[in-house]
PAMAR-850469 format. One record per residue: x, y, z of N, C-alpha, C, CB in turn; residue number from 0. Coordinates in Angstrom, 3 decimals. Atoms other than C-alpha are relative to their C-alpha. Glycine has a CB too. Layout:
N
@n_east = X; n_north = Y; n_up = Z; ca_east = X; ca_north = Y; ca_up = Z; c_east = X; c_north = Y; c_up = Z; cb_east = X; cb_north = Y; cb_up = Z; pos = NUM
...
//
This chain:
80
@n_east = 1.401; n_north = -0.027; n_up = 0.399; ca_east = 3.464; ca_north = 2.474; ca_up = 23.177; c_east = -0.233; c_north = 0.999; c_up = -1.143; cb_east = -0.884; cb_north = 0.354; cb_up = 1.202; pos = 0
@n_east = 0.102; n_north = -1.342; n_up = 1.196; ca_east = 3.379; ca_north = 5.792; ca_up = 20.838; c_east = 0.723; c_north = -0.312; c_up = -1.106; cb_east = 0.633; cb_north = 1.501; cb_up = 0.467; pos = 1
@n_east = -1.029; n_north = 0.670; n_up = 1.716; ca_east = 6.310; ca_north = 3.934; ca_up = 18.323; c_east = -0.698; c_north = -0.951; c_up = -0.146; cb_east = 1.854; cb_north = -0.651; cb_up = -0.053; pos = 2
@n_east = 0.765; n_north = 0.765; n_up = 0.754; ca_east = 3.586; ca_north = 1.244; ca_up = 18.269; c_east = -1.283; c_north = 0.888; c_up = -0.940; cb_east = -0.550; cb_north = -1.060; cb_up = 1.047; pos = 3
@n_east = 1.622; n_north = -0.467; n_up = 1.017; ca_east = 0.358; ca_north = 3.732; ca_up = 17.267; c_east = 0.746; c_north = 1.035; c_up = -1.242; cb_east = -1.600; cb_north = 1.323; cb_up = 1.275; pos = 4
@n_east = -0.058; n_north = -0.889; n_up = 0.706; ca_east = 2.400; ca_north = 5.817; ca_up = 15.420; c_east = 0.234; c_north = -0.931; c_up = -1.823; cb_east = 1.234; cb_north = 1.044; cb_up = 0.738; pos = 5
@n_east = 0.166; n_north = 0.782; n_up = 1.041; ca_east = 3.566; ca_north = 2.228; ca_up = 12.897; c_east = -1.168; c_north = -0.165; c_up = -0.577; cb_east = 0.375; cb_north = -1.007; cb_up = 0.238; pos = 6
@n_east = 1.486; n_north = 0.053; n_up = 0.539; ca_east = -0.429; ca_north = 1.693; ca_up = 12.937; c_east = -0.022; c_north = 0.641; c_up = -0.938; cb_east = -1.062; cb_north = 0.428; cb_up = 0.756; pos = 7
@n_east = 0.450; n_north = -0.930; n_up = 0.955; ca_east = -0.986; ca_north = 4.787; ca_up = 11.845; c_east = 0.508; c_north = 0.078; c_up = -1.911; cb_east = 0.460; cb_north = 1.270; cb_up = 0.786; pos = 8
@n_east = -0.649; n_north = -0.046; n_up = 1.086; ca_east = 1.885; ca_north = 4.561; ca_up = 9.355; c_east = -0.624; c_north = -0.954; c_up = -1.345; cb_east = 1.346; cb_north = -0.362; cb_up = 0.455; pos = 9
@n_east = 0.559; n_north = 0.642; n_up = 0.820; ca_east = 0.691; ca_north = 1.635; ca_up = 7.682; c_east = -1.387; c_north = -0.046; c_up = -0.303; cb_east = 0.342; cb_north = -0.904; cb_up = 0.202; pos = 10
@n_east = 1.078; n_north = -0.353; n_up = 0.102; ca_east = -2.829; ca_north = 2.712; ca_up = 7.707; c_east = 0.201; c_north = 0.912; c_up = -1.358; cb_east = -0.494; cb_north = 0.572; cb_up = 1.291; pos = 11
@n_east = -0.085; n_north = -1.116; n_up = 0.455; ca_east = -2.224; ca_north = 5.973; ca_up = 5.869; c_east = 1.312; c_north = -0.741; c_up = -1.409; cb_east = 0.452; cb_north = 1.314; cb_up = 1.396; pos = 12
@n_east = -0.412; n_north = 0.632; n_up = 1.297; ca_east = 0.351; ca_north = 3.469; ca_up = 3.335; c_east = -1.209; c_north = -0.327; c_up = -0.721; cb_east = 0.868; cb_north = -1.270; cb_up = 0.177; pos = 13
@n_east = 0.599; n_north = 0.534; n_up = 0.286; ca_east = -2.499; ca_north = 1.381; ca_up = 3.045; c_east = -0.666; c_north = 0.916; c_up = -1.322; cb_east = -0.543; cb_north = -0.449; cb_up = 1.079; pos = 14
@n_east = 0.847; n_north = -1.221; n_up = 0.800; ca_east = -4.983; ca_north = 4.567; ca_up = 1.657; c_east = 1.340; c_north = 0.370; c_up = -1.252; cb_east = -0.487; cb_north = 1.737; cb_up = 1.357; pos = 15
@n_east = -0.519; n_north = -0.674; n_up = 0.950; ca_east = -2.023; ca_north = 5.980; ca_up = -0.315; c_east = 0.222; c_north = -1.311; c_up = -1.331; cb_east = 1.423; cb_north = 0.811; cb_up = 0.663; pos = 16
@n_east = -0.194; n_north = 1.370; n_up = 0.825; ca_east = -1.790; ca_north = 2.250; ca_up = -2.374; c_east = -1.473; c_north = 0.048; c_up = -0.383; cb_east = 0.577; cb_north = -1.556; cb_up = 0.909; pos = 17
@n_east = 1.580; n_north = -0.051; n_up = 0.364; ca_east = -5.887; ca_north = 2.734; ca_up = -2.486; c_east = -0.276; c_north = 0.789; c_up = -0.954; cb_east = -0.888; cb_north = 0.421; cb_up = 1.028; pos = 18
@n_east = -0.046; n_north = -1.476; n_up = 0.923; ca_east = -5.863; ca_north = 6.127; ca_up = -3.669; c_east = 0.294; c_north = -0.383; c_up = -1.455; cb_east = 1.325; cb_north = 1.165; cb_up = 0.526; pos = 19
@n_east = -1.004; n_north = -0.063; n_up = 1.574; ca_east = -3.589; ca_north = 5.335; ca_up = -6.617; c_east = -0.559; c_north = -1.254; c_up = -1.136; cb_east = 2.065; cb_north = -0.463; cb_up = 0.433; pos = 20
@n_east = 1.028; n_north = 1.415; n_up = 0.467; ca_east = -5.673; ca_north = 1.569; ca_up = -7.640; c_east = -1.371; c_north = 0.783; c_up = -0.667; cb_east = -0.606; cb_north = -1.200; cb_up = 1.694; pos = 21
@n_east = 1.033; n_north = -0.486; n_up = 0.145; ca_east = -8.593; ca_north = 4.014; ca_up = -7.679; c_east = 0.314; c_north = 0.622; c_up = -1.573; cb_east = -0.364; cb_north = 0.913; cb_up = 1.232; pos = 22
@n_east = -0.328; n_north = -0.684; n_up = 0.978; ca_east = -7.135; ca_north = 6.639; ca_up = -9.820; c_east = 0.457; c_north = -0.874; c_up = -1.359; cb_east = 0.978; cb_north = 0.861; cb_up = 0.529; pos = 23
@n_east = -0.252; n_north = 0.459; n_up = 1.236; ca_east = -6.079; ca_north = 4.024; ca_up = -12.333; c_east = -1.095; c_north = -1.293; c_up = -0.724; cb_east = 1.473; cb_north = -0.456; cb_up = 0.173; pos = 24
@n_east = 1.510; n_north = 0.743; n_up = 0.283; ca_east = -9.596; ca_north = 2.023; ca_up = -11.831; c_east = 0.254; c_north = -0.966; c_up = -0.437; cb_east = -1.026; cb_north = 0.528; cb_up = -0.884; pos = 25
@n_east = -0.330; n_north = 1.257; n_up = -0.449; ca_east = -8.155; ca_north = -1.062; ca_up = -10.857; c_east = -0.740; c_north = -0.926; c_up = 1.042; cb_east = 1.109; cb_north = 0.181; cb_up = 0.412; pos = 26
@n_east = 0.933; n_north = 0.597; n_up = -1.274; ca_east = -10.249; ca_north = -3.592; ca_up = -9.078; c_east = 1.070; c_north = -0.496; c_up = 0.450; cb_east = -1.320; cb_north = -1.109; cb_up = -0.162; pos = 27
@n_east = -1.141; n_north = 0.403; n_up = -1.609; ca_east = -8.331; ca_north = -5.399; ca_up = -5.773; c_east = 0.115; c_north = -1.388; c_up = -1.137; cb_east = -0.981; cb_north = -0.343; cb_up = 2.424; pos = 28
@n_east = -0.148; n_north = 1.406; n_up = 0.524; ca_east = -8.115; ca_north = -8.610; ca_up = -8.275; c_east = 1.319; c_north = 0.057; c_up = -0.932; cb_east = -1.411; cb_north = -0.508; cb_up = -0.880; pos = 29
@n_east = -0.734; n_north = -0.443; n_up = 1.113; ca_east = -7.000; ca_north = -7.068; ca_up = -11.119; c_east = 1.608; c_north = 0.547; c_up = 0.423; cb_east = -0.917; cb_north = 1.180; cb_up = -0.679; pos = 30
@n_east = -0.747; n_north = -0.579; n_up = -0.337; ca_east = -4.157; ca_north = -5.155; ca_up = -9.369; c_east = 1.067; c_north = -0.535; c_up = 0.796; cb_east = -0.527; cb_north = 0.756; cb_up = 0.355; pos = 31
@n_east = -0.532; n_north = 1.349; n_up = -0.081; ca_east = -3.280; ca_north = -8.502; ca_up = -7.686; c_east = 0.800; c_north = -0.288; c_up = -0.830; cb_east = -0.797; cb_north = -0.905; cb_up = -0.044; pos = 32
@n_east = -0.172; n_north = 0.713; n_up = 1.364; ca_east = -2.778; ca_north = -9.972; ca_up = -10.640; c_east = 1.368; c_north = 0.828; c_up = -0.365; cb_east = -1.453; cb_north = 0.199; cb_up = -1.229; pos = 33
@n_east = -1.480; n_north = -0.785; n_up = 0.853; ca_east = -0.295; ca_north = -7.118; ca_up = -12.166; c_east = 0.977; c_north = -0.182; c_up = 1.144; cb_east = -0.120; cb_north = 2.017; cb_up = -0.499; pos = 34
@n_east = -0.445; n_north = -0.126; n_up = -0.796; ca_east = 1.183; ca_north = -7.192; ca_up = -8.672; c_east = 0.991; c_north = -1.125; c_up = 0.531; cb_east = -0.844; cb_north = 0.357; cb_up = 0.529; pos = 35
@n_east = 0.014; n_north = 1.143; n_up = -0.212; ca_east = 1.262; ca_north = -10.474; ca_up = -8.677; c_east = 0.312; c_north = -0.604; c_up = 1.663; cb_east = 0.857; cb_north = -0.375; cb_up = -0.992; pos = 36
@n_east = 0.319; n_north = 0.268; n_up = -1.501; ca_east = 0.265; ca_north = -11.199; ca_up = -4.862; c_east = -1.503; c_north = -0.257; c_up = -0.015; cb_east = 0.404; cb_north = 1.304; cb_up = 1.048; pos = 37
@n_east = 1.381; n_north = 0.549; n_up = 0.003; ca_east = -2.969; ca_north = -12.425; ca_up = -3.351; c_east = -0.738; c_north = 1.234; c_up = -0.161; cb_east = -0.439; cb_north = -0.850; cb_up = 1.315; pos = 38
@n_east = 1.147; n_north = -0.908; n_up = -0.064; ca_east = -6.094; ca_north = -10.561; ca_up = -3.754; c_east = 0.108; c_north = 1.281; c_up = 1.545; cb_east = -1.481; cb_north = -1.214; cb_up = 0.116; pos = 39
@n_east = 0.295; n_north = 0.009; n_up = -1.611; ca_east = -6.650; ca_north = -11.010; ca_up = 0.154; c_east = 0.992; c_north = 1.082; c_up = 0.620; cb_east = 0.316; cb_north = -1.629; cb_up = 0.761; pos = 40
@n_east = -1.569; n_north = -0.367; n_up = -0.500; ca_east = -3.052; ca_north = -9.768; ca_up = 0.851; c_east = -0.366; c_north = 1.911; c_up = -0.495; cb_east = 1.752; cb_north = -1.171; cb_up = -1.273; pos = 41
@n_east = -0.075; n_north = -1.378; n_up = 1.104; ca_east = -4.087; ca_north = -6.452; ca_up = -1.470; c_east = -1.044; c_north = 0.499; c_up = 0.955; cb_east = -0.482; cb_north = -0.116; cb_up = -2.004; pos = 42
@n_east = 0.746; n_north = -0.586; n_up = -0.579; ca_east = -6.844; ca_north = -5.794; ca_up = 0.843; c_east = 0.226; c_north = 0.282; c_up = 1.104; cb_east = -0.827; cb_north = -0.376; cb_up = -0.068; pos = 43
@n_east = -0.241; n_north = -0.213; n_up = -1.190; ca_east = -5.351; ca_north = -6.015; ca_up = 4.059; c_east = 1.429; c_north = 1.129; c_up = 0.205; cb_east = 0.122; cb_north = -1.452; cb_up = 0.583; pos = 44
@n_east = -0.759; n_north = -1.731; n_up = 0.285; ca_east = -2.348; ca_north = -3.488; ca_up = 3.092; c_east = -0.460; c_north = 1.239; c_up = -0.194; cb_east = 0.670; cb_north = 0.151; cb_up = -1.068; pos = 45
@n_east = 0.436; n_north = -1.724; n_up = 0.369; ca_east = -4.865; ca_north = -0.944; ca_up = 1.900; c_east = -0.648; c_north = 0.704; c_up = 1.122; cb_east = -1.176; cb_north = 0.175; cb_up = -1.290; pos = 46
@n_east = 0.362; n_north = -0.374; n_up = -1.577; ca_east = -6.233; ca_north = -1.372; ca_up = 5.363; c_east = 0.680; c_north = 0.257; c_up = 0.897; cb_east = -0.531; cb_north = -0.740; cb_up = 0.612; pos = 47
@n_east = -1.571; n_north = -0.572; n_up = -1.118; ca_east = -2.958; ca_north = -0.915; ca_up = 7.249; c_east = -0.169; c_north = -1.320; c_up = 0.986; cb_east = -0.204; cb_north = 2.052; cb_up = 1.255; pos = 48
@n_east = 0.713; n_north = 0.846; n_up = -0.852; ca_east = -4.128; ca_north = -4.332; ca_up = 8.383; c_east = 2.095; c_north = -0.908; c_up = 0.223; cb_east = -1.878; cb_north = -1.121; cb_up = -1.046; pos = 49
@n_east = -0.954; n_north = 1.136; n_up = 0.446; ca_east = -0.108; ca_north = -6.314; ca_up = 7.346; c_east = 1.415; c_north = 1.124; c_up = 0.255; cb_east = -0.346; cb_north = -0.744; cb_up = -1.953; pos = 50
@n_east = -1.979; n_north = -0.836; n_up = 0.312; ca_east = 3.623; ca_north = -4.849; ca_up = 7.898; c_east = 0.078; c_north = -0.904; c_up = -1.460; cb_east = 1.957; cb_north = -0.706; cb_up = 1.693; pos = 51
@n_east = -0.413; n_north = 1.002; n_up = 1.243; ca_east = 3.952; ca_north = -5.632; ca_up = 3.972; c_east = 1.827; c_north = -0.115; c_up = -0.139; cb_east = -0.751; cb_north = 0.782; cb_up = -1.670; pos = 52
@n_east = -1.698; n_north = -0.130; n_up = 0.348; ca_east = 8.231; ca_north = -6.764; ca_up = 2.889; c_east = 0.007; c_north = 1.434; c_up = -1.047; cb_east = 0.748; cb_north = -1.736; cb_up = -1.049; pos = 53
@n_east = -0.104; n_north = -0.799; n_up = 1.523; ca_east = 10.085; ca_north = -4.287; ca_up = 0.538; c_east = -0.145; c_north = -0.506; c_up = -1.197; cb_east = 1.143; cb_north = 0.526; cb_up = -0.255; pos = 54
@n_east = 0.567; n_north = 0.411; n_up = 1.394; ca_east = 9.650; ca_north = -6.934; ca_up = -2.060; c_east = -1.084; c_north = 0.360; c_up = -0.322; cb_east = -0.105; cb_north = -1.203; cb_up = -0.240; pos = 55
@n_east = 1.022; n_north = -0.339; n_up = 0.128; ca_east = 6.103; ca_north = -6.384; ca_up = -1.660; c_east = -0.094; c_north = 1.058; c_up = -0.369; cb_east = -0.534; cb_north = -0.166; cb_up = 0.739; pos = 56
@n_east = -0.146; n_north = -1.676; n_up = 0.674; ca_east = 6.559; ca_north = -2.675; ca_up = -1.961; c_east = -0.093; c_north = 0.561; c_up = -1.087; cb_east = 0.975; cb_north = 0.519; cb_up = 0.066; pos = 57
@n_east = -0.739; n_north = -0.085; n_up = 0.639; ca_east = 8.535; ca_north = -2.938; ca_up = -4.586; c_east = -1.003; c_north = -0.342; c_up = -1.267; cb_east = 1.152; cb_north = -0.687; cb_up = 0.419; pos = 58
@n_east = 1.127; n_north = 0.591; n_up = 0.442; ca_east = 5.681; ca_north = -4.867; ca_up = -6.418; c_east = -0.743; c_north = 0.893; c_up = -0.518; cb_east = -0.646; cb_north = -0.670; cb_up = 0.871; pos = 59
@n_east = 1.250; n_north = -0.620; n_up = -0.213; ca_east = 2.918; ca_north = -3.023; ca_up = -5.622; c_east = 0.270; c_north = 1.382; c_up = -0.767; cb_east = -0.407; cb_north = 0.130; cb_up = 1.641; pos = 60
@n_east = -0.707; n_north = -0.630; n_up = 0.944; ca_east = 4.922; ca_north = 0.137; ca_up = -6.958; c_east = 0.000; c_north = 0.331; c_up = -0.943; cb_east = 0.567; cb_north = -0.210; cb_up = -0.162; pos = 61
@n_east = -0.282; n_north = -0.156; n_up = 1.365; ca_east = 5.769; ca_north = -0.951; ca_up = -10.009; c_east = -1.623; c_north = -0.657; c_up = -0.885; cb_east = 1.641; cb_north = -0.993; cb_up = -0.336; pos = 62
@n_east = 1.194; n_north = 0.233; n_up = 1.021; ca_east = 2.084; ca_north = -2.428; ca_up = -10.964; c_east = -1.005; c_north = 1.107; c_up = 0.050; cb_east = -0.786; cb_north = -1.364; cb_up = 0.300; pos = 63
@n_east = 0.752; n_north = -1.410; n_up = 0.123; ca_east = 1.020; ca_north = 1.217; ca_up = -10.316; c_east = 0.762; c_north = 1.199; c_up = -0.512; cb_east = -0.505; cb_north = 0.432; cb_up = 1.359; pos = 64
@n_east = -0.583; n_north = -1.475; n_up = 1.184; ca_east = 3.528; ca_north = 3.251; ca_up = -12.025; c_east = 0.756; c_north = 0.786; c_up = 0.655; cb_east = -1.182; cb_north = 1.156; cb_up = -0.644; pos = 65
@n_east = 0.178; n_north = -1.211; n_up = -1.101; ca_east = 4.756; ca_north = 5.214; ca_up = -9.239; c_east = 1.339; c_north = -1.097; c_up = 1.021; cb_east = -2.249; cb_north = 0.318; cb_up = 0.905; pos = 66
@n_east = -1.464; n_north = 0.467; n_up = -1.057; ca_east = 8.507; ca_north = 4.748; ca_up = -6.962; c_east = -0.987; c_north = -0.527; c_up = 1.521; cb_east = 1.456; cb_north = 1.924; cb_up = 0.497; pos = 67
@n_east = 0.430; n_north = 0.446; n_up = -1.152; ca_east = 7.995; ca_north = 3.138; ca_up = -4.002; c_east = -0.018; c_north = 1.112; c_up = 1.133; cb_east = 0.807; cb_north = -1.127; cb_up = 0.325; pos = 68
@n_east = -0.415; n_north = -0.798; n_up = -1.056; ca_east = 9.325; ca_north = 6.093; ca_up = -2.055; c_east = -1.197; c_north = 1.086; c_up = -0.283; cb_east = 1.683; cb_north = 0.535; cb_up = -0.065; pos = 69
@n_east = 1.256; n_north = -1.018; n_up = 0.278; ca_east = 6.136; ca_north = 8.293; ca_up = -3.598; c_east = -0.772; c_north = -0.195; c_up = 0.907; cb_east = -0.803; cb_north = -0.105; cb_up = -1.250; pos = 70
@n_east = 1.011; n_north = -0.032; n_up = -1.333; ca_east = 3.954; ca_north = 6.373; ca_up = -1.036; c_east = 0.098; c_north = -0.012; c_up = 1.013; cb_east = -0.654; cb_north = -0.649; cb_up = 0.205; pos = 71
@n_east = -1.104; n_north = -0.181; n_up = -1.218; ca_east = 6.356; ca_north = 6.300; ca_up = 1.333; c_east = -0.121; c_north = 1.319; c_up = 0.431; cb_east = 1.582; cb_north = -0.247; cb_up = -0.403; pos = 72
@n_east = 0.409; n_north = -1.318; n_up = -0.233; ca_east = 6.346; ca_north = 9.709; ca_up = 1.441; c_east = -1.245; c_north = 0.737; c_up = 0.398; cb_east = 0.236; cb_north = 0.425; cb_up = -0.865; pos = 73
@n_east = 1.720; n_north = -0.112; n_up = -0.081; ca_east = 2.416; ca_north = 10.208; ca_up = 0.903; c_east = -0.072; c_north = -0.003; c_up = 1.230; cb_east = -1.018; cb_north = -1.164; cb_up = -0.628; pos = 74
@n_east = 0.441; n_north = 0.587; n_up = -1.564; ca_east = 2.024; ca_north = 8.214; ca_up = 4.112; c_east = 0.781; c_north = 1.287; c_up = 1.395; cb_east = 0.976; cb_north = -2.100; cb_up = 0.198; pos = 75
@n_east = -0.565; n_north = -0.536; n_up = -1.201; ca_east = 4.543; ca_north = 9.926; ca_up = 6.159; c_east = -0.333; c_north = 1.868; c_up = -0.302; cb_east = 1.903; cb_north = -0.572; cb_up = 0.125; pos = 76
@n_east = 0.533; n_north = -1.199; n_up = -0.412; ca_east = 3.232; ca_north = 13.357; ca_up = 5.515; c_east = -1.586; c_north = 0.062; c_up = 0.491; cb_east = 0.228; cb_north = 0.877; cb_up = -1.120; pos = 77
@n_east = 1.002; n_north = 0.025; n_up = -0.752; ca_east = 0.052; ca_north = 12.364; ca_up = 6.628; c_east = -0.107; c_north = -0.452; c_up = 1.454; cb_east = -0.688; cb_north = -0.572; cb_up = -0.623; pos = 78
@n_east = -0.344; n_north = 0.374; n_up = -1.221; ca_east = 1.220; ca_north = 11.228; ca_up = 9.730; c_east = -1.040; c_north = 1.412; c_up = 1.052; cb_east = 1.992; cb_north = -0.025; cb_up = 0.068; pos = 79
//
């Protein structure tokens, strides 16, 4: 039960750190899609910690923000 709330949490606290960084580069959820090239929908439910996203996805998301994958990786897990 606690290695399930603690994934929640994890991907919650991804989600925000993928938000955070869209913000800072004043990206709407379409637009950021688009560079990402994934759905909109899909872009909103990661920032919510709503999706276990793949590492392709990651990997993606990442590189249409500038920033290693392991930066939010990190982010997240010190907010744990």
């Amino acid at each position: 039960m606690e290695r399930q709330i603690k994934t929640k949490k994890f991907r919650q606290e991804l989600g925000i750190a993928i938000r955070r960084r869209r913000h800072k580069l004043n990206l709407s959820q379409e637009n950021f899609a688009d560079m990402a090239e994934i759905h909109r929908t899909y872009v909103s439910k990661i920032e919510l910690g709503k999706v276990d996203m793949g590492i392709g996805v990651g990997y993606k998301i990442a590189m249409a923000l500038n920033l290693p994958l392991s930066r939010f990786i990190k982010e997240a897990e010190n907010n744990l």
